[in-house]
C-alpha positions as CSV (number, residue, x, y, z in Angstrom):
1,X,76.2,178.2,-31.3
2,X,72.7,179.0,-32.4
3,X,71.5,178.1,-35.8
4,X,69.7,181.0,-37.1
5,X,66.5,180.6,-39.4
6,X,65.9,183.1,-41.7
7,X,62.2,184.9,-41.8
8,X,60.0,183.3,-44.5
9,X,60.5,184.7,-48.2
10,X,57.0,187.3,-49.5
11,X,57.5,185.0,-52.9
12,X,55.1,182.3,-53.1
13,X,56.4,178.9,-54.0
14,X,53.2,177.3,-54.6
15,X,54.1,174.6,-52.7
16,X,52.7,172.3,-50.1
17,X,52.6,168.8,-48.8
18,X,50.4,166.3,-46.5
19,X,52.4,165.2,-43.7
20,X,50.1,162.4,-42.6
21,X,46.8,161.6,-44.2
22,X,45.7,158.8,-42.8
23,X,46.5,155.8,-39.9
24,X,48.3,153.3,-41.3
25,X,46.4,149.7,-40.6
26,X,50.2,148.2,-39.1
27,X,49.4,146.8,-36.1
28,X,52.1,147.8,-33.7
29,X,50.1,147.6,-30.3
30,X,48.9,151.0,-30.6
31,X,45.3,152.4,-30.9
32,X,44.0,153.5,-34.6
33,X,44.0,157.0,-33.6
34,X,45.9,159.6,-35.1
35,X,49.1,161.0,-34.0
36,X,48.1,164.7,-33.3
37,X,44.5,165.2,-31.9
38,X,44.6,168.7,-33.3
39,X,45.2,170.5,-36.6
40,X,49.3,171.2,-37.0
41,X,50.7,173.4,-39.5
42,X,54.3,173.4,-40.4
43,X,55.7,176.2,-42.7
44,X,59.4,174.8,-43.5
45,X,62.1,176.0,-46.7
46,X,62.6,174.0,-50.0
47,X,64.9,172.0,-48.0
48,X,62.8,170.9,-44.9
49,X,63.9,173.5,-42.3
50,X,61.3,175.3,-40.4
51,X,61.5,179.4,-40.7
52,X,61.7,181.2,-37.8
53,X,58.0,182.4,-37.4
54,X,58.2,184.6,-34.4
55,X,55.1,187.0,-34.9
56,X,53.6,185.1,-37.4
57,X,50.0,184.1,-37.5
58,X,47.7,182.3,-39.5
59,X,43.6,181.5,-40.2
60,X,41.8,178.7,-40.4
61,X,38.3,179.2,-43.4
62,X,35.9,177.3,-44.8
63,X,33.5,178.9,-47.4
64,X,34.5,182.6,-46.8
65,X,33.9,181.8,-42.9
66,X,36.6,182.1,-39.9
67,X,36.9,179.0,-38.3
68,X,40.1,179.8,-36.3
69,X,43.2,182.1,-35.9
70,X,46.2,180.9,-34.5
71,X,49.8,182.1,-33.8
72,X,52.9,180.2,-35.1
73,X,56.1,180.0,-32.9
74,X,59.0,180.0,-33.6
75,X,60.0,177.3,-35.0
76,X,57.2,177.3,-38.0
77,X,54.8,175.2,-36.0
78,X,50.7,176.6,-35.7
79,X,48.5,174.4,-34.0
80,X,44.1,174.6,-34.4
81,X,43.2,173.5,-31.0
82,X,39.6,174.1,-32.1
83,X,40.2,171.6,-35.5
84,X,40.4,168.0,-34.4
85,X,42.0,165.1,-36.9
86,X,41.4,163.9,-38.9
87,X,39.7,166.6,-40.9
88,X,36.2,165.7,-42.0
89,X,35.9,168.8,-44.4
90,X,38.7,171.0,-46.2
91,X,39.8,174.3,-45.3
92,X,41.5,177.4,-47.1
93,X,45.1,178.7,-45.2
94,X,45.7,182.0,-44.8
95,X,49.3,182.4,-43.3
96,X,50.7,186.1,-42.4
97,X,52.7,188.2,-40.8
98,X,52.8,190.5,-37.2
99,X,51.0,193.5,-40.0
100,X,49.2,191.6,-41.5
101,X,50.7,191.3,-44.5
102,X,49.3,188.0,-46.5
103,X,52.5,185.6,-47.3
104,X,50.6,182.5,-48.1
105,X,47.5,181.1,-48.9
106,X,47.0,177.4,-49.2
107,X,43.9,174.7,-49.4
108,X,43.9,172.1,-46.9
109,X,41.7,168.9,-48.1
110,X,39.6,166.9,-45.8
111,X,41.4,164.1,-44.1
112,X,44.3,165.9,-42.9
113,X,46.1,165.2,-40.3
114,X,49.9,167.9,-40.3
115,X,50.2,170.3,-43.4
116,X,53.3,171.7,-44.6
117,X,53.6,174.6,-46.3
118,X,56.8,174.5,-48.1
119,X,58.8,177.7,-49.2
C-alpha cells in the first residue's frame, strides 16, 4: 500500500535548514567535491517527510533578478541545474503552487550546498 503525502500547508512555519554546507576535510578516499553538483531543494513537514509536490514550482533570485525557475516533483525535491555548489553568493526562494499562489519564501546564504524548507 501506498503512503500518501499530504499537499504542503498555505501557513508559513518560518522554518528552514542547511542540509550540507560545506565538505567535510575526512579523508575517506574520495575527492573534496561536493555531493550534489547542482542546487537541490527539499521542502519536507515538521517531521522530515517530504510533501507531495506534484505541480509545484519554485524561483531561484538574487537582488530582485530571476536567476532560475524550476519544477518540484513529487516527492518535494527541486533541482537548479543552472546553480552549481557550492554557492558563491546567496539567493531569495520563492516556492509556489500550479496558480501561482506564493506558499514560501525563504533566503538561501552563500555556501549552500541542499536546502530544506521545513513545514
Amino acid at each position: 500500500m501506498a503512503v500518501q503525502r499530504p499537499k504542503p500547508l498555505l501557513g508559513d512555519s518560518k522554518k528552514s535548514r542547511i542540509i550540507r554546507s560545506k565538505i567535510s576535510s575526512r579523508s575517506f578516499g574520495t575527492s573534496n567535491e561536493p555531493t550534489f553538483n547542482r542546487l537541490t531543494v527539499v521542502w519536507v513537514q515538521n517531521n522530515g517527510v517530504p510533501f507531495n509536490t506534484t505541480g509545484f514550482f519554485a524561483r531561484l533570485s538574487r537582488g530582485g533578478i530571476l536567476v532560475s525557475t524550476a519544477n518540484f516533483d513529487r516527492f518535494g525535491v527541486v533541482r537548479f541545474n543552472n546553480v552549481g555548489t557550492l554557492t558563491n553568493v546567496s539567493f531569495t526562494l520563492r516556492l509556489f503552487n500550479r496558480n501561482g499562489v506564493l506558499f514560501r519564501t525563504r533566503f538561501i546564504p552563500a555556501g549552500v550546498e541542499t536546502f530544506a524548507v521545513i513545514g
